[in-house]
N, C-alpha and C positions, 0 to 999 in steps of 0.2 A: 292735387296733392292727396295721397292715398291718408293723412292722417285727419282729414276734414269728416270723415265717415261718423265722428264724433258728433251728435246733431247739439245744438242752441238756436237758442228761442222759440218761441211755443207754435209760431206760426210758419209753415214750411215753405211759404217761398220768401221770407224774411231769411232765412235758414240758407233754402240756394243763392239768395241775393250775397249775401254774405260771403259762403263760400267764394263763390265765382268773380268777387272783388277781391278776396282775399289771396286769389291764385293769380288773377290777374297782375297784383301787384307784385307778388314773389315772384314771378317769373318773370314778370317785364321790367321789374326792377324801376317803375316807374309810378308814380302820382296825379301827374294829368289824365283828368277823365275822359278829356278827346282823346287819350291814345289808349288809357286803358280797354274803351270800350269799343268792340266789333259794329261799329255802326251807330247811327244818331239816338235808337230806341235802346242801347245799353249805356250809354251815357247817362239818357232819363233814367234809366234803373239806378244806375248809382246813386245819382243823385239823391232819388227819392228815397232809397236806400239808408242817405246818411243822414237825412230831413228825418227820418219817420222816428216817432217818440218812441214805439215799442223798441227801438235799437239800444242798448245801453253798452258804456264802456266796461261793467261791470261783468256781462254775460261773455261778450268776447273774449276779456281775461279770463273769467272762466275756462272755459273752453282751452285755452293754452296752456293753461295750468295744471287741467286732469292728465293732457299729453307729457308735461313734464313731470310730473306728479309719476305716471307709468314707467319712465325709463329712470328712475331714480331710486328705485327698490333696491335696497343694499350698497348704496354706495355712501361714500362720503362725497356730500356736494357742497361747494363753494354757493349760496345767494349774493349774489355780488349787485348792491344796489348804487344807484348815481341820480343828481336830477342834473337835467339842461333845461333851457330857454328854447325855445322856436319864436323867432323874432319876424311879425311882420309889418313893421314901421314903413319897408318900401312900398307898401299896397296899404295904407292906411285909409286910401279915399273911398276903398271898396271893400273894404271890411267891417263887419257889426259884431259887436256883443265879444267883442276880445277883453284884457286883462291889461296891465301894464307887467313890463318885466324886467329883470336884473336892476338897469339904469334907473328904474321909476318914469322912466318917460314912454319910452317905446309899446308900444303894440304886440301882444303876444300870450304866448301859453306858456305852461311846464308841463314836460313829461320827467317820469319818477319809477325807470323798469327796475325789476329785478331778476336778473338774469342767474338761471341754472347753470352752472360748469361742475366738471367731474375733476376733485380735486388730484386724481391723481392719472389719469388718463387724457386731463384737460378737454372731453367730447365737451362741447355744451351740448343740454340736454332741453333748453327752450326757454321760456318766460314762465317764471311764479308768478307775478303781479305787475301791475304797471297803473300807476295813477297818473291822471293829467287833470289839471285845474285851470282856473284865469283866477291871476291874482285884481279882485276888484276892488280893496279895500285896505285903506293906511291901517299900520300898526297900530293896536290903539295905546291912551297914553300908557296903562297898568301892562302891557304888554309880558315881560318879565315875569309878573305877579300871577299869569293866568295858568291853567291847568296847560300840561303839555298836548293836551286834545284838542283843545281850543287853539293852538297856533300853527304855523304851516310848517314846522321843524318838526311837527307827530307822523309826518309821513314815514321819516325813518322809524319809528319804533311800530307805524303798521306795515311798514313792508317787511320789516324784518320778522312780526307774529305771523305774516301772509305763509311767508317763507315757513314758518314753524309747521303753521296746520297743512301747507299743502304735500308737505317734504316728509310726510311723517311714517314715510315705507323706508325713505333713505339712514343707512347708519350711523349716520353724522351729518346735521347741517350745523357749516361756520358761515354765518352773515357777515359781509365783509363790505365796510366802505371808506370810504375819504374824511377828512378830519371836519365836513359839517354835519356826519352820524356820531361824534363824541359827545353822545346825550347822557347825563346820569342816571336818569329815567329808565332809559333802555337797556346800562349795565343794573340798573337792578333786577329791572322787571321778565329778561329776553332769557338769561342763560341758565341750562338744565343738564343733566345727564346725556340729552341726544344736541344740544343746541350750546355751539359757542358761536362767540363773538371775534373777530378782529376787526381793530378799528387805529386811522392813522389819527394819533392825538392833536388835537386845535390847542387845549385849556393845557397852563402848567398851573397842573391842580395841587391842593394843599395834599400832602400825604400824612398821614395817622401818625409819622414820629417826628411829626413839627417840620420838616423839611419842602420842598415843595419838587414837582418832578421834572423839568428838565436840569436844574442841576444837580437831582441826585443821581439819574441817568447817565449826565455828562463826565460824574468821580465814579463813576465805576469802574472798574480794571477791564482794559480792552481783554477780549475771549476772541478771537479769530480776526485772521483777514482772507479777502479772498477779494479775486478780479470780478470784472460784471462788465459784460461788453452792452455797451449802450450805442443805441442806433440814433441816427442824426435824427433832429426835429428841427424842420427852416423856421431860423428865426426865433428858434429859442435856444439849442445847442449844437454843435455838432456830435459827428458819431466818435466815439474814444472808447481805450478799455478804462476802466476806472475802479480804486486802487480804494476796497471798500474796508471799513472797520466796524466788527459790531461786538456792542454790548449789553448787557440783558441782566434782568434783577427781577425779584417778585417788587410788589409794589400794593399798600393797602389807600387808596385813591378815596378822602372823605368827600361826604354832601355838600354841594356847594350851598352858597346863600339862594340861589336864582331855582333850583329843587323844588316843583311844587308839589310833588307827592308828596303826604305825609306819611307813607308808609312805606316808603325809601328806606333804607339800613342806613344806620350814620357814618359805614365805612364798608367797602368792596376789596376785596382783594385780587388783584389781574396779575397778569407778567406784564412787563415790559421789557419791549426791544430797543433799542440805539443803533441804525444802521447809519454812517455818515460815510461820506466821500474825500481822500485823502489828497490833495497836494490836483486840483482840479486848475486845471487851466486858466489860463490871466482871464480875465473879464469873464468868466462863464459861472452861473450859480453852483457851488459844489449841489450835489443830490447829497440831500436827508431825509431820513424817513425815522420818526419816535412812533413806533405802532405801541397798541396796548391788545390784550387778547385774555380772555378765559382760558385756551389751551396752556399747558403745565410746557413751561420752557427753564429746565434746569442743565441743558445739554449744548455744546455747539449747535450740535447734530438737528436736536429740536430750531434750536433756537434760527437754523438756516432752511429749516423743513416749512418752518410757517412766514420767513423772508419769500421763501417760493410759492408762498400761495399769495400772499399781497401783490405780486409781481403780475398776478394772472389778472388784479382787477383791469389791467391795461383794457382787458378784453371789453368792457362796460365803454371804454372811451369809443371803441372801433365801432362796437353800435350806433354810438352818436355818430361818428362821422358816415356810416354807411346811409343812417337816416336823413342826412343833411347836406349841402350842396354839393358836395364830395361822391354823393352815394344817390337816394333817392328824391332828393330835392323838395323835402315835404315844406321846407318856408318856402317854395317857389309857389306851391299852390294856390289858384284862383279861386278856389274856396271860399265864398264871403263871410257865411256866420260862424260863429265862434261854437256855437254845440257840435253842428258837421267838423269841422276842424278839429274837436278832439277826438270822434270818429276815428277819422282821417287819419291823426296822430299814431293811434292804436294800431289800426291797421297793417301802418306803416312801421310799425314797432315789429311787429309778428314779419311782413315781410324781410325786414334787416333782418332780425335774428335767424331767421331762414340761412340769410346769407352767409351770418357766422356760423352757422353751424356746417356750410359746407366749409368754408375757409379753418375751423379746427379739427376737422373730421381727420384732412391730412395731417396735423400736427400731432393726434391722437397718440398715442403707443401702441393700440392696436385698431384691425379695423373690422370690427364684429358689428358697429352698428349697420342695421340693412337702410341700404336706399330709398328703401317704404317709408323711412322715418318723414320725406321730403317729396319726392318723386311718387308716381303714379306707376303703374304697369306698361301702358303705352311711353312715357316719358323713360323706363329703363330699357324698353327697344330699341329707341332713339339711343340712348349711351351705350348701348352695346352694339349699334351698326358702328358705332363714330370711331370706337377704337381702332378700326383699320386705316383709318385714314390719319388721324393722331400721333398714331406711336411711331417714334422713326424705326430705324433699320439699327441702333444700337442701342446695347443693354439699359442703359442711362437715358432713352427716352424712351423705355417700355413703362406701362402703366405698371405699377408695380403692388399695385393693393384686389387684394378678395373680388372677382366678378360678383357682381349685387349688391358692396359695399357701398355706404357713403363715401367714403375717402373715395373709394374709383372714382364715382359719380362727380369728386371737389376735385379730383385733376384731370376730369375730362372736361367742367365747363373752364379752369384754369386755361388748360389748354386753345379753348377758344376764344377765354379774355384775353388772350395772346401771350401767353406766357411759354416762354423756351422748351420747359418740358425738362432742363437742366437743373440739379441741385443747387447750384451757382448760383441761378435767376430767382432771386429771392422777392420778386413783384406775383406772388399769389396770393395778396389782403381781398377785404373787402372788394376794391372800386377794380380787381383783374373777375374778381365774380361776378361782380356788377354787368360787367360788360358781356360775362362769358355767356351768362345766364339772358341776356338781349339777345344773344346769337343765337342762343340754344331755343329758344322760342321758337326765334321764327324756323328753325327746322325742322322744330315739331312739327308747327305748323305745315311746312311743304310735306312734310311726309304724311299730313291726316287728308290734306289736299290731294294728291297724287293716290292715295291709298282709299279714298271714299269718294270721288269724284273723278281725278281721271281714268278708275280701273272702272268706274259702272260704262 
């Protein structure tokens, strides 16, 4: 991956070790060390790799970050943060130094990414940050009562600063998360001139003229309706158009009692949206969404301009699953201690995102970002022999993006995760990269094979 040229940590075959795990996994799309590694003595490498104390989670993010940091000069970028669980209860007889998680019983870590998107071209542009913990320790009783730094809910207001200091060439960053980032804390402390917030609200908070906020949301006079095609999820809905109403109001949002800054404002002033779902079929959850935002929503127009960016955190969910049994199978790994394992995590973070960023390179609006962003030099020879054999004989299965763009690059390994090549065939996510990007290895491979050994 021609963007690893970027060196971390001080010592330079920690530095190659690194890299060379780090491509290994992106391109193999894989987590076991027996297959990552060319032979019994790169196994040992890894391993020793994810053992050794000089390795920090901290420097790897680094490192991910100055990349995304680079391609984010002028833009308005979405930090669109999320945490999950990596549960490993099924191997618990062979795992040390892990955490408990979600349930309180289970075995396991959190990861906590924040991922760059281009709010209006939708490229993702890579990882600002990413923390991974083991939770080893009960709430204590004063819980509540403690500084928001002292509890494990401060991850949102430091991912969302990470966001701040590393995005700070872009013309707008909006951090954007799910209703367990609705911290008071964070609308005090997060939002500026270059830095807003959206956030989908958990608390129906008191509001400053004695009211409280989802039923002052819910009297508000509906302002638009519009459809919203929603794709099936097994087992939680099916796919339907759905018959959306939304409403929106400013809103001044007081301190709650649980506020442990003391130099919190004793009132905020946001917008709020009211997106709900109309006349939703017998048995199925209608979709609602109460976001809250610093951006100024006094318009439809606004007020459905920033419904389109919370639509995009979807993209945070696809990370998880490309990271997870779906995609790279990081709970699978036979990994035993719990420090290598957040390694591991990391790693595996940066590989997935890799992935997304080939799978929205084609969703883009345009396709200016170059293939260098991911690919190597050799690895864009490989994509450029494969087009002949790829593209059919009509208009509709020609490649149809920039020679050296990424987008080519996302529908040529599409194409080998086995996807039609048709507009129709709408199986180009994550787990058709996943696959495409297995394939496209090993041809690399034959081709450095055939090209440095059977030509001598």
């Amino acid at each position: 991956m021609a963007d690893m040229e970027i060196g971390y940590f001080g010592d330079e075959r920690l530095r190659k070790g690194g890299e060379l795990i780090m491509q290994r996994i992106a391109e193999r799309q894989e987590v076991c060390l027996r297959k990552l590694g060319d032979g019994r003595a790169e196994q040992v490498k890894f391993r020793r790799f994810l053992s050794n104390e000089a390795v920090t989670v901290e420097e790897m993010v680094a490192h991910r970050a100055l990349l995304a940091a680079a391609a984010a000069g002028g833009r308005h970028v979405l930090a669109i943060q999320d945490t999950s669980e990596l549960n490993y209860e099924a191997q618990r007889g062979r795992k040390r130094r892990l955490g408990t998680v979600g349930n309180g019983t289970d075995i396991g870590l959190f990861v906590h990414p924040v991922l760059a998107v281009d709010a209006v071209s939708e490229e993702c542009l890579g990882l600002v940050d990413a923390q991974v913990w083991r939770r080893t320790k009960r709430k204590a009783a004063n819980y509540k009562r403690q500084p928001i730094e002292q509890k494990e809910s401060y991850r949102w207001v430091k991912g969302a600063n990470q966001a701040k200091a590393v995005l700070v060439e872009a013309s707008t960053v909006t951090v954007m998360d799910d209703r367990e980032g609705d911290i008071y804390e964070k609308w005090a402390r997060l939002p500026d001139q270059h830095t807003h917030l959206l956030t989908r609200a958990s608390r129906d908070r008191s509001l400053a003229n004695g009211g409280r906020l989802f039923p002052t949301l819910a009297g508000c006079a509906e302002a638009h309706r519009y459809q919203l095609d929603l794709p099936a999820r097994p087992g939680k809905r099916s796919a339907r158009q759905a018959c959306m109403a939304v409403r929106f109001a400013p809103v001044r949002i007081c301190r709650p009692g649980s506020c442990s800054d003391p130099n919190a404002p004793e009132e905020i002033e946001l917008f709020a949206i009211d997106v709900r779902e109309l006349d939703a079929p017998a048995g199925e959850e209608p979709i609602h969404w109460r976001l809250l935002t610093t951006h100024m929503v006094e318009s439809v127009a606004q007020a459905l301009t920033v419904i389109g960016w919370y639509r995009l955190r979807w993209h945070i969910e696809q990370l998880f699953r490309t990271l997870k049994r779906q995609g790279l199978g990081i709970e699978q790994s036979v990994i035993e201690d719990g420090v290598a394992l957040e390694k591991l995590a990391i790693i595996a973070l940066i590989g997935a995102t890799i992935t997304m960023q080939l799978v929205l390179a084609r969703a883009a609006s345009s396709d200016d970002t170059p293939a260098t962003r991911v690919f190597d030099a050799n690895q864009i020879d490989v994509l450029h022999a494969l087009q002949t054999k790829l593209q059919g004989g009509t208009l509709e299965q020609q490649n149809p993006y920039r020679p050296q763009s990424l987008a080519c690059a996302g529908w040529t390994i599409a194409r080998l995760g086995g996807w039609t090549g048709y507009a129709s065939d709408r199986s180009t996510g994550p787990i058709t990269m996943r696959d495409g990007l297995q394939r496209f290895n090993a041809i690399v491979d034959g081709y450095d094979l055939a090209r440095n050994v059977c030509s001598s």
